[in-house]
C-alpha positions in Angstrom: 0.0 -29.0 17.5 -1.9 -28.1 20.4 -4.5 -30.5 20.6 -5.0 -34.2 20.8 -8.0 -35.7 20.3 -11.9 -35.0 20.7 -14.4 -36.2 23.6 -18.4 -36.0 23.6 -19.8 -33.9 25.8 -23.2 -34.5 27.4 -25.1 -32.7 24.3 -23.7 -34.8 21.8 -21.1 -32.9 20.9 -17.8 -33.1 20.0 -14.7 -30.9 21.5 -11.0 -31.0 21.2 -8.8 -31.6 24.2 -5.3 -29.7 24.3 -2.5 -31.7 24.5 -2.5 -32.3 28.4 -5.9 -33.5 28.0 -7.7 -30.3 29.6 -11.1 -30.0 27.3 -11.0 -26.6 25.0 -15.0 -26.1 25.3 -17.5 -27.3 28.2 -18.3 -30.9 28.5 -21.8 -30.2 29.2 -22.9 -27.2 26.4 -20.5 -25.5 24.7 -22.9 -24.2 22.4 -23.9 -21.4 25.4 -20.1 -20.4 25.2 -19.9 -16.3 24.7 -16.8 -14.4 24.1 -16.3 -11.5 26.1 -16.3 -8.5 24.1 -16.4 -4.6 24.9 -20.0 -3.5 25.8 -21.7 -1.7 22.7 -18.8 -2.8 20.6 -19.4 -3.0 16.6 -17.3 -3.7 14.3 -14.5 -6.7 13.6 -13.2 -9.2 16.4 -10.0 -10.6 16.3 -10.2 -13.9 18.5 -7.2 -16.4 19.5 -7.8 -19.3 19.5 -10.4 -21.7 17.0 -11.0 -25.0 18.8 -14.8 -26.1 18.4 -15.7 -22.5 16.9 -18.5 -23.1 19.3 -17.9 -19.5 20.8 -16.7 -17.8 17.4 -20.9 -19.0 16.6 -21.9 -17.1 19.2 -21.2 -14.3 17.5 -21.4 -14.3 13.8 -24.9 -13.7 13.5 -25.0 -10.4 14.9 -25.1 -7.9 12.6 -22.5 -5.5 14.3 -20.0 -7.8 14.0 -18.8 -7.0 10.7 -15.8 -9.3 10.6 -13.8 -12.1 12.4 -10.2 -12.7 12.2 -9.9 -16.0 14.1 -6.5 -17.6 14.6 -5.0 -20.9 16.2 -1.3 -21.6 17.2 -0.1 -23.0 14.3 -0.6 -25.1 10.6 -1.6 -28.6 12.2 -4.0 -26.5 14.9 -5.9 -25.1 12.3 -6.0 -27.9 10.1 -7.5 -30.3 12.9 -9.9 -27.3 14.3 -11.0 -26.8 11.1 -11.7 -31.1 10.7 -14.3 -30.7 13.4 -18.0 -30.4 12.6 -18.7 -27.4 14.3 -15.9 -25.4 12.8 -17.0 -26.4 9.3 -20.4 -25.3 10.3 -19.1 -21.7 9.9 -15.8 -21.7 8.0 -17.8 -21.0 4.7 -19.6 -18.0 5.7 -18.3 -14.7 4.4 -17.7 -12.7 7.6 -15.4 -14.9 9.5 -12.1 -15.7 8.0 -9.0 -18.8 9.5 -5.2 -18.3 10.0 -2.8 -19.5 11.5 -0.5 -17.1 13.9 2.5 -17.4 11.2 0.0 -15.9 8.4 -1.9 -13.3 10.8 0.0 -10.1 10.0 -0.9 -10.9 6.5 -4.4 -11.9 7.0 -5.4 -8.9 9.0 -3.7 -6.3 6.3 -5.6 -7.6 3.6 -9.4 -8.8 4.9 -10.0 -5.8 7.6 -10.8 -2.6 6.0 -11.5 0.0 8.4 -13.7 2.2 5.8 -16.1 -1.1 5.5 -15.4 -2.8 9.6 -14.7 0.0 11.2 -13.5 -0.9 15.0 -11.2 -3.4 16.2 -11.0 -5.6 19.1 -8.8 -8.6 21.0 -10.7 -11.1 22.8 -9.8 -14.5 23.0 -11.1 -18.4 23.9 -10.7 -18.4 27.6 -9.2 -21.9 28.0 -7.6 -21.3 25.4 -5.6 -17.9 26.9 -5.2 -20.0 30.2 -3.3 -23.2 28.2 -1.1 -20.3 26.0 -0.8 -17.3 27.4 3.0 -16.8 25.5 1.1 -17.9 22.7 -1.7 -15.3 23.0 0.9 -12.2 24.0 2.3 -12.8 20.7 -0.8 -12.6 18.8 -1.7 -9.6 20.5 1.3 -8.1 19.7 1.3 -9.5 15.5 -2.6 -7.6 15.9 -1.1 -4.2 17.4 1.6 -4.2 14.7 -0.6 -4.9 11.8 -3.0 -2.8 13.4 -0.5 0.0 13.1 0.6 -0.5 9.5 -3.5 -0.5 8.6 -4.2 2.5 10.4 -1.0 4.0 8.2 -2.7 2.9 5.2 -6.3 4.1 6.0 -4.8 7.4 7.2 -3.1 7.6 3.7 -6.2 6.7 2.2 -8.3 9.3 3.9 -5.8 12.0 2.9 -5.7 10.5 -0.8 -8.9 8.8 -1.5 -10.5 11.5 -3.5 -7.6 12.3 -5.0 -6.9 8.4 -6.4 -10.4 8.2 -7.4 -10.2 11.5 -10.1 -6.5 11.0 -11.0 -7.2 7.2 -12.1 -10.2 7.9 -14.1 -8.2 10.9 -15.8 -5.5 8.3 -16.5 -7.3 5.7 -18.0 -8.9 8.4 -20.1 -5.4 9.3 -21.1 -4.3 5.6 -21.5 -7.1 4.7 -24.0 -4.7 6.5 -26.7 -2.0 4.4 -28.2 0.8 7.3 -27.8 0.9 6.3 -23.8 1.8 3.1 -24.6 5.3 2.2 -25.6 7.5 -0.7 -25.8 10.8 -0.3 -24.6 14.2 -1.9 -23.5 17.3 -0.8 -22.1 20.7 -1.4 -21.7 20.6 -3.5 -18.4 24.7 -4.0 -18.6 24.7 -0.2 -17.2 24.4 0.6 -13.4 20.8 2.4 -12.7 21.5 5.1 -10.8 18.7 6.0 -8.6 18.3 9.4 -7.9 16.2 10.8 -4.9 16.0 14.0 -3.5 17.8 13.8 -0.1 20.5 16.3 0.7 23.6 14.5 -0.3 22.6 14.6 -3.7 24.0 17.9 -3.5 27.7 15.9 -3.6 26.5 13.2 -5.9 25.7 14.9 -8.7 29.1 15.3 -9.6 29.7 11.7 -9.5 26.8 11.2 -11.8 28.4 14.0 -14.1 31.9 12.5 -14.4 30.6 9.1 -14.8 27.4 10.1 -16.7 28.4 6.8 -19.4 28.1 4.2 -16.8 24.7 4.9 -15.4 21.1 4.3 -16.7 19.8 7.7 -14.8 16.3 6.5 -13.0 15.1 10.0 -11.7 12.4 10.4 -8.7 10.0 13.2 -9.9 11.6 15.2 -7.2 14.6 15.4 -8.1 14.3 15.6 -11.4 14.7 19.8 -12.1 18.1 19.2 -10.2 19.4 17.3 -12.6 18.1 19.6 -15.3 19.5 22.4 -13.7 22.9 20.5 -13.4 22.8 19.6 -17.5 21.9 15.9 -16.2 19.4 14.4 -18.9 17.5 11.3 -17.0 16.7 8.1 -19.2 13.5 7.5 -17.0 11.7 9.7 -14.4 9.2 7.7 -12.1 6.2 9.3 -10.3 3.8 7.8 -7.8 2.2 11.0 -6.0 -1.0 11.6 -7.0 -1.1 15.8 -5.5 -1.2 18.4 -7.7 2.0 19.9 -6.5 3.7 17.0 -8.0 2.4 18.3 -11.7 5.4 21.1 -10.4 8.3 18.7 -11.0 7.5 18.8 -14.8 7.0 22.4 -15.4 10.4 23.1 -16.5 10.8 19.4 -18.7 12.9 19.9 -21.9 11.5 19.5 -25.3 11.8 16.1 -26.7 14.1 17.5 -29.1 17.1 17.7 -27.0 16.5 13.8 -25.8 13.7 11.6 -25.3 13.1 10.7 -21.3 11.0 7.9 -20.4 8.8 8.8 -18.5 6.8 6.3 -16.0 3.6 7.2 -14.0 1.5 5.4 -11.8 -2.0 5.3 -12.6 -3.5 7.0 -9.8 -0.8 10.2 -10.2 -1.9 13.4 -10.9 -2.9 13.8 -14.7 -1.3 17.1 -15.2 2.0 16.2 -14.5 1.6 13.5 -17.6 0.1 16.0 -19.9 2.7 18.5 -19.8 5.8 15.5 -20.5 3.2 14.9 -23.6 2.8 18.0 -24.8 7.2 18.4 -24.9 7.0 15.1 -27.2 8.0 12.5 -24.7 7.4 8.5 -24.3 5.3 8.0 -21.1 4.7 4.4 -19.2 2.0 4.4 -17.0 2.3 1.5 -14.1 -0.7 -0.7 -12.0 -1.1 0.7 -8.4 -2.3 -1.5 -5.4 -5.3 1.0 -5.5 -8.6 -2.0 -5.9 -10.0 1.0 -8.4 -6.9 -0.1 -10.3 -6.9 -3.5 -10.1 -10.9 -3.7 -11.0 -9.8 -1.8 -14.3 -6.6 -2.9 -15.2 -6.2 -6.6 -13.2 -5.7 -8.5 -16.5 -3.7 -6.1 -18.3 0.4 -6.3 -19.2 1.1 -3.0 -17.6 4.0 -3.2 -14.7 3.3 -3.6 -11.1 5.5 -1.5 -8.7 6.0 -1.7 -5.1 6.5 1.3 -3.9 7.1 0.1 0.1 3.9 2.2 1.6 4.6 5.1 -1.2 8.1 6.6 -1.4 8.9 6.8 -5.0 12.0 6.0 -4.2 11.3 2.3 -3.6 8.7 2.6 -6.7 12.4 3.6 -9.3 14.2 0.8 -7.5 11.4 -2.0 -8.3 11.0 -0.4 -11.6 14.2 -0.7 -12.4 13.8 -4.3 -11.4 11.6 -5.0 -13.1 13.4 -3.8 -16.3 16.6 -5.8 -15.8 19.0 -3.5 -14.3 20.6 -6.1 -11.3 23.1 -3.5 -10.7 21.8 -0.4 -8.4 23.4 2.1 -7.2 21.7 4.9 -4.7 22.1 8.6 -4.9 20.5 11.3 -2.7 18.2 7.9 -1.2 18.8 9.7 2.4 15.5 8.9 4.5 16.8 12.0 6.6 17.4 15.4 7.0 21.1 16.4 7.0 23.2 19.6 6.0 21.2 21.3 7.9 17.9 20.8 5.6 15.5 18.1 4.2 16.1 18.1 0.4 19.1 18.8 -2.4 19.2 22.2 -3.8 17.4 22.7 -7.1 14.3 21.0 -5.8 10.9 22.4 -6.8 11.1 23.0 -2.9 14.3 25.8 -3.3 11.9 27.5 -5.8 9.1 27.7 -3.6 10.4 28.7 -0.6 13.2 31.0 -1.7 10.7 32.9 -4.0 8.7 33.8 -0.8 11.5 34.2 1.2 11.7 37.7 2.7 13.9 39.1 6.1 10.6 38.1 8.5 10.2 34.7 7.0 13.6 33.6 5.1 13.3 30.0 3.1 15.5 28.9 6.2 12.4 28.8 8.5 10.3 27.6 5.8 12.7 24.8 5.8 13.0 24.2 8.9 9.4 24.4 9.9 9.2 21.4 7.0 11.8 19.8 9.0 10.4 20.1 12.7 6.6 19.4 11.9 7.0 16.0 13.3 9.4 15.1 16.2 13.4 14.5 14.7 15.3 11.5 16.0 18.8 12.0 16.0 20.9 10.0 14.1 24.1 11.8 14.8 26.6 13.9 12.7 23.9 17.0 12.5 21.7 13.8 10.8 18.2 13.6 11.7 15.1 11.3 11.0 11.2 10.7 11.6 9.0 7.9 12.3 8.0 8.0 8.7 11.5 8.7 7.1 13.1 5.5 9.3 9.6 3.5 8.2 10.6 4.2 3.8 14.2 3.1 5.2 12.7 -0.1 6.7 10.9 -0.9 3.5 13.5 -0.4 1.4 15.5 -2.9 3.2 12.6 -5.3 3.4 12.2 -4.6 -0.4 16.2 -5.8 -0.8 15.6 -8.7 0.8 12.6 -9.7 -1.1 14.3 -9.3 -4.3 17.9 -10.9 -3.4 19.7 -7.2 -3.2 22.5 -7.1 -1.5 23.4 -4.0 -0.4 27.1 -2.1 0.4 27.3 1.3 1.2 25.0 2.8 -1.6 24.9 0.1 -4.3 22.7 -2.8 -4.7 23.1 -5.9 -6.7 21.2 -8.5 -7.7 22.1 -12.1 -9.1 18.9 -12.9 -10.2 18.1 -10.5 -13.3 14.7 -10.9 -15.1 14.4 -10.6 -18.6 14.5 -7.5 -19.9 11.3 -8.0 -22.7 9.3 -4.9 -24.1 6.3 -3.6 -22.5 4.0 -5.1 -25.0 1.7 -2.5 -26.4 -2.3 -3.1 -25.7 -5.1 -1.2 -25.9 -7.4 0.0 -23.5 -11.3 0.2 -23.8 -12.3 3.1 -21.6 -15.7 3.5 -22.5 -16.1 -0.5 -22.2 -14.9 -0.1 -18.9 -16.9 2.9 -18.1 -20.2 1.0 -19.2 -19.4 -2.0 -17.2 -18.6 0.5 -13.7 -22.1 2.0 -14.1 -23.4 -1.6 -14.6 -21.7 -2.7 -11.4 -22.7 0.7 -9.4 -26.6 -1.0 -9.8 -25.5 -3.5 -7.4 -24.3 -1.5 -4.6 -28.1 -1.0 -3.4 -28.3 -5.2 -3.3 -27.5 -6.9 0.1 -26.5 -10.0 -1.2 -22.8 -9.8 -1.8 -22.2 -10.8 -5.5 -18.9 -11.0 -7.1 -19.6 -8.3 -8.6 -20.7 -5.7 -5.9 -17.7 -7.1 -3.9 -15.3 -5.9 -6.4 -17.2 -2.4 -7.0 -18.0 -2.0 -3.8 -14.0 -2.5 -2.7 -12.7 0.3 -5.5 -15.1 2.6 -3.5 -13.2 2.0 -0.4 -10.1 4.6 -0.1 -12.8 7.1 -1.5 -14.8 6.2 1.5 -12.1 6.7 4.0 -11.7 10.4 2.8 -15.5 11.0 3.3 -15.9 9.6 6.5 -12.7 11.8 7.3 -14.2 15.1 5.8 -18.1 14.5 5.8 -19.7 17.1 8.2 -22.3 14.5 9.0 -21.8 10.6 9.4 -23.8 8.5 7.1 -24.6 4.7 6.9 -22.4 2.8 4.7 -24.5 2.4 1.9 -25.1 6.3 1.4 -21.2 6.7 1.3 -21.1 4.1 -1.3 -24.0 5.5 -3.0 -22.2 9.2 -2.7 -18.4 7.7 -3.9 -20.1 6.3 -6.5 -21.6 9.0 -7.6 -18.9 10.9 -7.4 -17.1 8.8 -9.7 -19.5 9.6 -12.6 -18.0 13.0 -13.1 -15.1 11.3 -15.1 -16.5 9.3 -16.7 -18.0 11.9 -19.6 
């Protein structure tokens, strides 16, 4: 707690005094307070330090401020900030939201969207800064790291937005049939053996072979024609990828006939891939994404949830298996590197590719390697090397062991807390219902009052949005590139 108690100032108003007694706002009129913010600047302020929120007032009424993030030092700070008049003067309006520095990674990630607040900027309560300036070097540094993992999101998003959008109407097209929707269960007492698509496969799929009996085989999409080369025939394959080139993984899928696979898709993957495991007479699962398209259509329904740790399907066949019982893991080609001299096990839809091109100019070595040195390498040592990106899906799937009480030696993981391995219950989904109630909902996105419902409508637009502002020739205003996303959307919805 940073404060102590509250003194009038010569307007009548009350302010808080920090704990050495020094007052937080002016004791004269602290209702002429400003924060200093870059000239010109629009778009959401992230500001340390709460107090009297007589400065934080200053600024929500202009209309270029599109959101503020403010935060105070901790729990009880907030708590008695917020007990003040002048804070609760503005703590219900929509634009500014309250944390405390513990929860402000969190709060960032989920209320700024770039798409809809565009800019971001520090700034801070001067006496505030002057009475904690540890306090307000951390916060700037919790903002420049969730500023990072949202920029890593939105960039995602403006590669995949359009992508999403189709490949989840397709989906729920595809999930209004009751063949997509099974219920299983499994033998949990077996070891899942994850299967990626990282080099040393190449020496575990003999292991799989001569213990194929102990494992429940969970397959990443890209692996999955390496096993079926090697006569490996997967209990589950799991796909997350919503490209077309990820319909290649499932060109060359058996017939039914020579063993059921169950195969799991997320929602927003790409629709092709699931018609051809249909049209071989497989069992398919599709899965919720994170995607707010998603979660406007399928919120309330039983289907699973996976994390998928910022979109490595490798984390997605881990938390499936999870989430199906198996408290025994054990990791096979899960690499998060490039090592025997390439980046993936041989077999991959990646050999096909390149070594059908490959000619004495342009051999599939330099096609692999140019795959390999796109980005800058970090040496690991051993002829191992990494990328910013590879070392970030290795951070999340440690952060996803922890989560969910893994421990982890060498490549196995186990669990002591195993969840109850129930059928998927069947349900069915009303795609034209939903389809009538989107169009209903695209009425609203003309109305600049913020209902419930033109919140929620107006958020599924958003990773569409971050693709158009990436590839639009000219910039727009806001509510043409909801108008044109929206619109957009219509053409699946025939």
């Amino acid at each position: 707690m940073i404060y102590s108690e509250t003194i009038e100032t010569k307007t009548g108003q009350k302010i808080p005094l920090y704990s050495n007694g020094h007052p937080a706002h002016s004791k004269y009129n602290p209702s002429n307070e400003k924060l200093n913010l870059p000239e010109g600047f629009t778009g959401c302020v992230i500001c340390a330090g709460i107090a009297g929120s007589f400065h934080i007032a200053g600024i929500i009424d202009r209309p270029e401020i599109t959101r503020i993030i403010a935060v105070e030092a901790d729990e009880q700070s907030l708590d008695f900030a917020k007990s003040l008049e002048s804070t609760k003067k503005i703590a219900s309006i929509s634009k500014i939201v309250m944390c405390s520095t513990n929860t402000l990674f969190q709060t960032i990630k989920q209320n700024y969207l770039p798409a809809l607040h565009g800019n971001m900027c520090f700034t801070s309560l001067f006496s505030w800064e002057k009475e904690n300036p540890e306090l307000t070097k951390n916060i700037q540094d919790i903002t420049r790291n969730a500023l990072q993992e949202v920029s890593r999101d939105y960039s995602v998003q403006a590669h995949f937005g359009l992508l999403w959008q189709r490949n989840i109407f397709l989906n729920l097209r595809q999930l209004s049939t009751r063949e997509t929707q099974p219920g299983n269960s499994f033998d949990t007492k077996l070891t899942a053996a994850v299967v990626a698509a990282g080099p040393t496969l190449d020496k575990g799929i003999e292991r799989i072979s001569r213990n194929r009996g102990k494992y429940f085989i969970i397959s990443t999409d890209t692996a999955y024609q390496t096993l079926i080369k090697n006569k490996i025939y997967c209990d589950a394959v799991i796909s997350v990828d919503s490209q077309r080139v990820s319909s290649e993984h499932f060109f060359g899928c058996p017939d039914s006939k020579n063993g059921r696979t169950h195969f799991v898709f997320d929602i927003a993957s790409n629709p092709l891939a699931v018609k051809s495991v249909l049209e071989k007479g497989h069992e398919i699962e599709f899965v919720k994404s994170h995607h707010p398209l998603c979660e406007l259509a399928l919120g309330n329904s039983p289907l699973k949830t996976l994390s998928s740790g910022g979109g490595t399907v490798t984390i997605a066949c881990c938390d499936w298996g999870r989430l199906s019982g198996f408290c025994s893991i054990e990791l096979f080609g899960a690499d998060f590197s490039y090592s025997e001299g390439k980046p993936y096990a041989s077999g991959t839809y990646l050999d096909n590719k390149f070594n059908s091109n490959s000619s004495r100019t342009d051999s599939s070595e330099k096609t692999f390697a140019g795959l390999m040195f796109r980005t800058e390498l970090i040496s690991k040592g051993n002829n191992v090397y990494s990328t910013q990106i590879l070392d970030y899906y290795r951070k999340t799937l440690e952060q996803w062991q922890n989560e969910h009480s893994y421990e982890r030696k060498g490549q196995i993981l186990t669990s002591k807390i195993t969840l109850q391995n129930d059928k998927t219950p069947a349900f069915e989904f009303d795609f034209d219902g939903f389809v009538s109630n989107w169009i209903q909902m695209g009425n609203l996105i003309d109305d600049d009052e913020e209902s419930e419902d033109s919140i929620k409508i107006k958020t599924a637009l958003l990773p569409y949005i971050a693709w158009l502002k990436k590839n639009s020739k000219k910039q727009l205003s806001l509510k043409e590139y909801f108008k044109l996303a929206f619109n957009s959307s219509l053409r699946y919805t025939k």
